[in-house]
C-alpha positions as a printed NumPy array, in Angstrom:
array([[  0.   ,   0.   ,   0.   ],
       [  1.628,   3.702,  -1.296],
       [  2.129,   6.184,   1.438],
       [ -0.407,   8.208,  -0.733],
       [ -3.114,   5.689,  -0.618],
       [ -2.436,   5.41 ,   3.246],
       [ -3.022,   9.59 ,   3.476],
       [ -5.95 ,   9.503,   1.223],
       [ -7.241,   7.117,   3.833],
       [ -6.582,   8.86 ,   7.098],
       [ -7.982,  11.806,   5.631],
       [-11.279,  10.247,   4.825],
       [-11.411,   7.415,   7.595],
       [ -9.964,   9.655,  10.188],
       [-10.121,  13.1  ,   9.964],
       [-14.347,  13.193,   8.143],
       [-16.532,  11.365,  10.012],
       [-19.673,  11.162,   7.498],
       [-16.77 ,   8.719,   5.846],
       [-16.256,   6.292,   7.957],
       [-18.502,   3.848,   6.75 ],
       [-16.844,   3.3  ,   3.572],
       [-13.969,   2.574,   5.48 ],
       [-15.896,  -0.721,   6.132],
       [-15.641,  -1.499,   2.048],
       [-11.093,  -2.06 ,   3.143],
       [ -9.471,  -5.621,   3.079],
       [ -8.933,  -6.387,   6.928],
       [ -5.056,  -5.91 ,   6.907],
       [ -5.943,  -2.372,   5.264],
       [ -8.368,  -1.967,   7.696],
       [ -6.394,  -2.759,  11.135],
       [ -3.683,   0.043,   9.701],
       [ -6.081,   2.56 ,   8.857],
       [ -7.591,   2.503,  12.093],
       [ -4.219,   2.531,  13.683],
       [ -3.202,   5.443,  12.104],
       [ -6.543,   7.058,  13.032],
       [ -6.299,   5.928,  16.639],
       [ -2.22 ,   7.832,  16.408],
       [ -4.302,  11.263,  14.512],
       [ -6.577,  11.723,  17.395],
       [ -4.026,  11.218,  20.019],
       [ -2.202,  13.592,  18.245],
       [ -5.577,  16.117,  18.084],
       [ -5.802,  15.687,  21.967],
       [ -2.063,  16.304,  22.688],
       [ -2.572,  19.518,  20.409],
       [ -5.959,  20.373,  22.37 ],
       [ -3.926,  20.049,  25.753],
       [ -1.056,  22.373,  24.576],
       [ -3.72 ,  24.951,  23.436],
       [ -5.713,  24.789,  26.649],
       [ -2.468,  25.489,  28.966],
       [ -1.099,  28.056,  26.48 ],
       [ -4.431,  30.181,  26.868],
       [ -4.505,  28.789,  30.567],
       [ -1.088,  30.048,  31.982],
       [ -1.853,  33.618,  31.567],
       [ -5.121,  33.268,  34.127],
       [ -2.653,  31.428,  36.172],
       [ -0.016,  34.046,  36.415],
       [ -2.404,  36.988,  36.996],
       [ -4.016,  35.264,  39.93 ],
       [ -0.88 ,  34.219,  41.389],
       [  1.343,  37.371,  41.425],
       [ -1.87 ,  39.027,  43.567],
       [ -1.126,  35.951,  46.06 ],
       [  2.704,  36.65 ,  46.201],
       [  4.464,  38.607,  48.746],
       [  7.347,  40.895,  48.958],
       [  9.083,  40.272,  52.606],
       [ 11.49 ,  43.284,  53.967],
       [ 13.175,  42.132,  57.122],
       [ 15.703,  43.703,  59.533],
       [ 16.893,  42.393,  62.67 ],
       [ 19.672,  42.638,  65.206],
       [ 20.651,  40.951,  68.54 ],
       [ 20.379,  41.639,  72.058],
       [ 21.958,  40.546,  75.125],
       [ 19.373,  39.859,  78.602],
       [ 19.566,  43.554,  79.583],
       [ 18.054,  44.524,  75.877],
       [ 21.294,  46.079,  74.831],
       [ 21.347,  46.171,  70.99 ],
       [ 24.695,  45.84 ,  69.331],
       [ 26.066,  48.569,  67.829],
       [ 28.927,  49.294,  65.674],
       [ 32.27 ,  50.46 ,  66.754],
       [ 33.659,  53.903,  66.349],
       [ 37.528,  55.416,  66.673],
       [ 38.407,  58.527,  68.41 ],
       [ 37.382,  60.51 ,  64.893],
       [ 33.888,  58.933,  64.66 ],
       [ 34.241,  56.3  ,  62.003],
       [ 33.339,  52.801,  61.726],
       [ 36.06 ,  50.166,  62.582],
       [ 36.551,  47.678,  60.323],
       [ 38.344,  44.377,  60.547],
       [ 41.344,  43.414,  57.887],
       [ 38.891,  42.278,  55.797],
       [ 37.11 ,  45.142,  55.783],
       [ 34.187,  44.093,  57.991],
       [ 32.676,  46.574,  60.522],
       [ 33.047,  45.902,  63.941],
       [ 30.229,  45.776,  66.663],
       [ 30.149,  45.411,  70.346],
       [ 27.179,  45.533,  72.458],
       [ 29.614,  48.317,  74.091],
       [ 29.588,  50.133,  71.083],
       [ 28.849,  53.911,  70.816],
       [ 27.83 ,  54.252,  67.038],
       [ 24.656,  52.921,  64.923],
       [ 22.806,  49.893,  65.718],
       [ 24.294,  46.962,  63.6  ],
       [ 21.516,  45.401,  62.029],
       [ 21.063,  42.999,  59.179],
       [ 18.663,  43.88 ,  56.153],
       [ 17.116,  41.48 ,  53.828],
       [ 14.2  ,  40.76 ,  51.735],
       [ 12.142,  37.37 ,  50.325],
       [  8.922,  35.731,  48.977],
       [  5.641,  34.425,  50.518],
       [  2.592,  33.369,  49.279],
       [ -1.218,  33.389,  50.559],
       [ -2.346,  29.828,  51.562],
       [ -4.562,  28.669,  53.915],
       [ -6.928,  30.667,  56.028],
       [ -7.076,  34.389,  54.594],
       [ -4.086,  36.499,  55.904],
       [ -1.892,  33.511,  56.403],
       [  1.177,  32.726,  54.149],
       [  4.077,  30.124,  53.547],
       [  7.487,  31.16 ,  53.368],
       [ 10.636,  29.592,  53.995],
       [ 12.385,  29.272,  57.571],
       [ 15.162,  31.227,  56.352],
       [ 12.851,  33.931,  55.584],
       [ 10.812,  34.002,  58.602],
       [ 13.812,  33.434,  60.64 ],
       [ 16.947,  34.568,  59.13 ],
       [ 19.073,  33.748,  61.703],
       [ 18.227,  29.691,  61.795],
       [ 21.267,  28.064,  60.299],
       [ 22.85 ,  30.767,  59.637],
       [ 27.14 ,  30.81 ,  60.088],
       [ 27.394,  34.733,  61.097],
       [ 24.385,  34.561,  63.692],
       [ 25.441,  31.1  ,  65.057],
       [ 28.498,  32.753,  67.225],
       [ 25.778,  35.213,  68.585],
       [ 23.279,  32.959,  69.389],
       [ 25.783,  30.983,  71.245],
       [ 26.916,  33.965,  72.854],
       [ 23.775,  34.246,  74.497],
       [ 22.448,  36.756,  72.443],
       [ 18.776,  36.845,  71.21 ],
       [ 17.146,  38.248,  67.896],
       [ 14.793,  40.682,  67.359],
       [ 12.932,  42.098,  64.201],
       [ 13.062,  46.058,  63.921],
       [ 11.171,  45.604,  60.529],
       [  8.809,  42.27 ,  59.142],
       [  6.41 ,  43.544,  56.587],
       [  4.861,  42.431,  53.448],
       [  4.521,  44.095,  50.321],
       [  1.131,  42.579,  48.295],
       [ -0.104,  43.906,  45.155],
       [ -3.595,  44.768,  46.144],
       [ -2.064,  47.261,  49.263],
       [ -0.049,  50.335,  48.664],
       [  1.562,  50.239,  52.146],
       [  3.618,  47.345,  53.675],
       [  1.779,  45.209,  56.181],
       [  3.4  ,  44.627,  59.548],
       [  3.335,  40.182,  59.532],
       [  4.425,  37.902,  62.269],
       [  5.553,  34.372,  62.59 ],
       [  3.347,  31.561,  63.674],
       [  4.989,  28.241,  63.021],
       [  8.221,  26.395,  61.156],
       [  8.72 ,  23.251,  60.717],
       [ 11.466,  21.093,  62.762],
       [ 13.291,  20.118,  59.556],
       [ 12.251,  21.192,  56.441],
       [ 13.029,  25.097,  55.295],
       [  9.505,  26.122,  55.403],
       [  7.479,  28.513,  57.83 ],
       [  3.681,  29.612,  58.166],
       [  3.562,  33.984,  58.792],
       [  0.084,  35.804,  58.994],
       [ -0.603,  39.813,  58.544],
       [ -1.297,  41.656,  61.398],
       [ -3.966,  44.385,  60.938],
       [ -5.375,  43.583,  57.816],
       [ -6.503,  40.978,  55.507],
       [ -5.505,  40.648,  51.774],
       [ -8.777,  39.476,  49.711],
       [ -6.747,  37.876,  46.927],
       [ -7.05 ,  33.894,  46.75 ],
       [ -5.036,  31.305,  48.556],
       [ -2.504,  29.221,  46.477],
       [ -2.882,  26.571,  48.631],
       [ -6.696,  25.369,  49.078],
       [ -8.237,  22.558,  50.718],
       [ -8.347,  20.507,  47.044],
       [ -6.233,  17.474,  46.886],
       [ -2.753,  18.438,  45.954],
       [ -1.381,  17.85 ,  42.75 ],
       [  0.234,  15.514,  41.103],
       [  4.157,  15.665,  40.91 ],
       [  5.513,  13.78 ,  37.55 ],
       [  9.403,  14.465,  36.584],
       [  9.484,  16.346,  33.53 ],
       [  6.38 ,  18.618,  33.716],
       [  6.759,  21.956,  33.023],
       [  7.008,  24.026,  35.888],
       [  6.258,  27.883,  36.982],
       [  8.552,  29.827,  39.575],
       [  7.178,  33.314,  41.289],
       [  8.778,  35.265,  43.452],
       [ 11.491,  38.573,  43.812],
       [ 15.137,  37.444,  43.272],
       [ 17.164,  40.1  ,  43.629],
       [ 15.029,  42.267,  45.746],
       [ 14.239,  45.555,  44.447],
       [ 17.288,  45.374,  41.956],
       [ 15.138,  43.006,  39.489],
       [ 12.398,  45.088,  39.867],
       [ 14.438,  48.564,  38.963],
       [ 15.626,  46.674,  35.829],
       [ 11.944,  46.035,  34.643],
       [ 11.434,  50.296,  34.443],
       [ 13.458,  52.421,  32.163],
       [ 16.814,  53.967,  32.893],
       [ 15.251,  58.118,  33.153],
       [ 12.919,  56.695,  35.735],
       [ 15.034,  54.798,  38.156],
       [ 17.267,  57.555,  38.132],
       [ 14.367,  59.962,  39.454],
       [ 13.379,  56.963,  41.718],
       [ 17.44 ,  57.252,  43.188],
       [ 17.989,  60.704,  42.919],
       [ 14.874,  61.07 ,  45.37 ],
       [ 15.444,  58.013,  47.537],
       [ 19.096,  57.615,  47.577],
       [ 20.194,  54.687,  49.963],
       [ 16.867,  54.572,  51.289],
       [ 15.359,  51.192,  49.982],
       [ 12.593,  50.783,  52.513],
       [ 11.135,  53.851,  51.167],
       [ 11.963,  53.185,  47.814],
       [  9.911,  49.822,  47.975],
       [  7.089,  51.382,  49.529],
       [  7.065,  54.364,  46.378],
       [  7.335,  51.233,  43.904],
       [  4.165,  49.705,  46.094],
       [  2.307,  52.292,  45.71 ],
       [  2.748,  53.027,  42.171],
       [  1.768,  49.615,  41.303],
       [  5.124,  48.893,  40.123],
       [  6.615,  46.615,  42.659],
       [  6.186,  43.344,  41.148],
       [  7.472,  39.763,  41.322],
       [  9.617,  37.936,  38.583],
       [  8.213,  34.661,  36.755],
       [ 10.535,  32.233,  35.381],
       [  9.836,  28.935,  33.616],
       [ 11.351,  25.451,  33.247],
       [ 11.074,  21.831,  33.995],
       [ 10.939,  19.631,  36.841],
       [ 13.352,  16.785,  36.536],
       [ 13.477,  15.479,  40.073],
       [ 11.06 ,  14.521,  42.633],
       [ 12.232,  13.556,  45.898],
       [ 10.444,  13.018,  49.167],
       [ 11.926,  16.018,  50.564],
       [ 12.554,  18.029,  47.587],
       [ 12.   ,  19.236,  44.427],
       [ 14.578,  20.315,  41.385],
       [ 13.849,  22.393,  38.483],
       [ 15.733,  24.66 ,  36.246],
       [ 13.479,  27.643,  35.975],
       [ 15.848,  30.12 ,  37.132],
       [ 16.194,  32.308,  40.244],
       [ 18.786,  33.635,  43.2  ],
       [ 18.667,  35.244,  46.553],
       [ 15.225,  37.061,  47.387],
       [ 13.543,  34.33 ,  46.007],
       [ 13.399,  31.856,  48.607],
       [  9.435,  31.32 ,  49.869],
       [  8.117,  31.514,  46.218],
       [  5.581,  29.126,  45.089],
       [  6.527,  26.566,  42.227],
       [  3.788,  25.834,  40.395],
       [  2.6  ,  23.747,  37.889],
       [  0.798,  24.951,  34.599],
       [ -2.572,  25.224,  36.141],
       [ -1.497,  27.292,  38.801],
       [ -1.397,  24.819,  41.742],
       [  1.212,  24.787,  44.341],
       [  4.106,  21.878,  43.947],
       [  6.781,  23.243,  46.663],
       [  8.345,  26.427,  48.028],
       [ 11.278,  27.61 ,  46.103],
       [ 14.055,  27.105,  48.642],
       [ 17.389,  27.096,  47.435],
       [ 19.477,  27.616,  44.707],
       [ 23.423,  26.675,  43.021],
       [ 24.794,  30.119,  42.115],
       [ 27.133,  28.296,  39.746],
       [ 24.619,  26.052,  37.976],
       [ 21.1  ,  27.237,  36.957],
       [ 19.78 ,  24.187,  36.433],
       [ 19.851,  23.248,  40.134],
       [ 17.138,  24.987,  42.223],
       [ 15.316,  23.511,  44.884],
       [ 11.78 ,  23.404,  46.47 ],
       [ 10.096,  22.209,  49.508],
       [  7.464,  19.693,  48.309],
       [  4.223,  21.414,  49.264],
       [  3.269,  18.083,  51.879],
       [  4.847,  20.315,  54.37 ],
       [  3.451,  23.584,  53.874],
       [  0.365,  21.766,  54.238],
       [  1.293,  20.126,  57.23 ],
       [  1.731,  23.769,  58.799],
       [ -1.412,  25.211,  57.436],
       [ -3.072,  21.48 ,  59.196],
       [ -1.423,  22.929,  62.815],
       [  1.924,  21.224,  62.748],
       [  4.967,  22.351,  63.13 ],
       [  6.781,  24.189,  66.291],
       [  6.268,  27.321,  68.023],
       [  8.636,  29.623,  66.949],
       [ 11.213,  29.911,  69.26 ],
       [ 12.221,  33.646,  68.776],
       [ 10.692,  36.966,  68.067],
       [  7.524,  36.868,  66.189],
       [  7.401,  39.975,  65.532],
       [  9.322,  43.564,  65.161],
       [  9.945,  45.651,  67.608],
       [ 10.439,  49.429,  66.006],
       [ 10.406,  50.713,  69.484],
       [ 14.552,  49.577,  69.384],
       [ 15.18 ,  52.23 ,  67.406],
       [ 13.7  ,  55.001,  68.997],
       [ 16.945,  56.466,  70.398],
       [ 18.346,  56.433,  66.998],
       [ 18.26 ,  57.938,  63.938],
       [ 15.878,  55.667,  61.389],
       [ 19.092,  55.536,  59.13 ],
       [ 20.724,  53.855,  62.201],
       [ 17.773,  50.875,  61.753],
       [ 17.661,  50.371,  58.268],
       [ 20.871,  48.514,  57.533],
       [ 22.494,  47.168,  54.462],
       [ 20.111,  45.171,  52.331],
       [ 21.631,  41.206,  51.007]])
């Protein structure tokens, strides 16, 4: 039988239906192949009808997810039993003192600033409205951390001077605190304090989703910080945006809120290993991002971005979302240090002295 004939024969077998009965009128052998081929065609339709419906799909799915996503600013220091904060060292002239390797000194004797630590992150709505998953490193930035660990051992405690959330539908930061982590796994459940964001919950009481290596995979979130965000507007405006703001990011963050221009990144890729405890993909991202959702192409939750190789993209790694739900089901420990800020630190210091240097 010609390759022709065999078209000719799809076309009219397969592809018209008021056809098909002459298809009857075929020797058996012709038959059986005709229908095979047939049986590949509408496989082939349904793949094609599946690629359609996620390529008009994943548009709905990123504009109802960046509502639900989060910007976290963060800055803490320590303090010894009395509530001494440490503060940075100065010489006879004033200045900072710095190590040989050029790091500042502190002391809780110090005379100068308060030494804090700024930093920023993702979370996302799940849950109950007003609560959110994060990581652990986000909601506590000190846990497993190499610089806090001589502090912490030193007796020292952390505190929060700033925990707020950025969301898309509010043009002022929201003031959040810390409910639970988990014992092992990078992950942590925070909550808003003082108001409630209406946008939906990524994370819903529906069954969770299936997890197959090699589906294609979404990433949302705000690597970078504020620095991806500046690169999205043009070069005239984020000079105005500097000139007026200068070192200032907090406030910087909060004018980009409330401009409706503080946004988070999406990145896509693949999933190409599923582990009990975690979850690698290759759609790309870096610091700021940990606490982002990873989703699949129908917009539910698969893990919480957690971790990343700087020196090989195709190595980032998620939470699988079993234990995000296990938080959100009352799991999970207390947390074991501040839950919230405490702005009141700084009140016998300049707010430059509490805003730190952002990582």
């Amino acid at each position: 039988m010609s390759p022709g004939w065999v078209a000719r024969a799809m076309l009219v077998c397969g592809l018209l239906p008021i056809a098909l009965g002459a298809c009857a009128a075929l020797p058996p052998g012709d038959r059986n192949e005709v229908e095979a081929l047939t049986t590949q065609v509408q496989a082939l339709e349904a793949r094609l009808r599946v690629v359609e419906f996620r390529r008009d799909q994943i548009p709905a799915v990123v504009a109802q997810a960046r509502g639900a996503v989060a910007f976290i600013w963060g800055t803490y220091t320590f303090i010894d039993a009395g509530g001494r904060p440490l503060r940075h060292v100065l010489d006879e002239a004033g200045e900072p003192v710095a190590d040989a390797h050029g790091i500042p000194l502190v002391d809780l004797r110090g005379t100068g600033p308060i030494a804090v630590t700024q930093y920023t992150g993702t979370a996302f709505l799940a849950g109950h409205p007003g609560e959110l998953i994060t990581n652990r490193h986000v909601a506590e930035p000190w846990w497993e951390n190499e610089a806090s660990a001589p502090l912490l051992a030193a007796g020292l405690r952390p505190v929060f001077l700033r925990l707020r959330a950025f969301f898309q539908e509010q043009a002022e930061a929201v003031p959040i605190e810390v409910v639970r982590v988990d014992a092992e796994q990078d992950v942590a459940l925070v909550r808003t304090v003082g108001w409630t964001p209406t946008a939906a919950s990524l994370i819903t009481d529906a069954p969770p989703p299936p997890v197959r290596e090699g589906q294609p995979v979404l990433l949302i979130g705000y690597p970078m910080g504020l620095d991806a965000v500046l690169a999205k507007l043009d070069t005239p405006e984020v000079e105005k945006l500097e000139a007026v703001y200068g070192a200032d990011e907090y406030a910087l963050a909060g004018r980009l809120a409330a401009t409706r221009r503080l946004r988070p990144t999406i990145t896509g890729g693949f999933l190409w290993e599923a582990l009990p405890h975690l979850l690698i993909y290759d759609a790309q991202t870096t610091g700021g991002g940990s606490g982002g959702p990873l989703l699949d192409v129908q917009g539910r939750v698969l893990g919480v971005n957690a971790a990343y190789l700087p020196d090989f993209r195709g190595g980032n790694y998620a939470v699988p979302v079993q234990f995000a739900r296990a938080l959100l089901a009352g799991e999970g420990l207390p947390v074991p240090g501040p839950a919230r800020e405490t702005p009141e630190l700084c009140a016998d210091s300049a707010a430059a002295d509490c805003r730190g240097s952002g990582r």
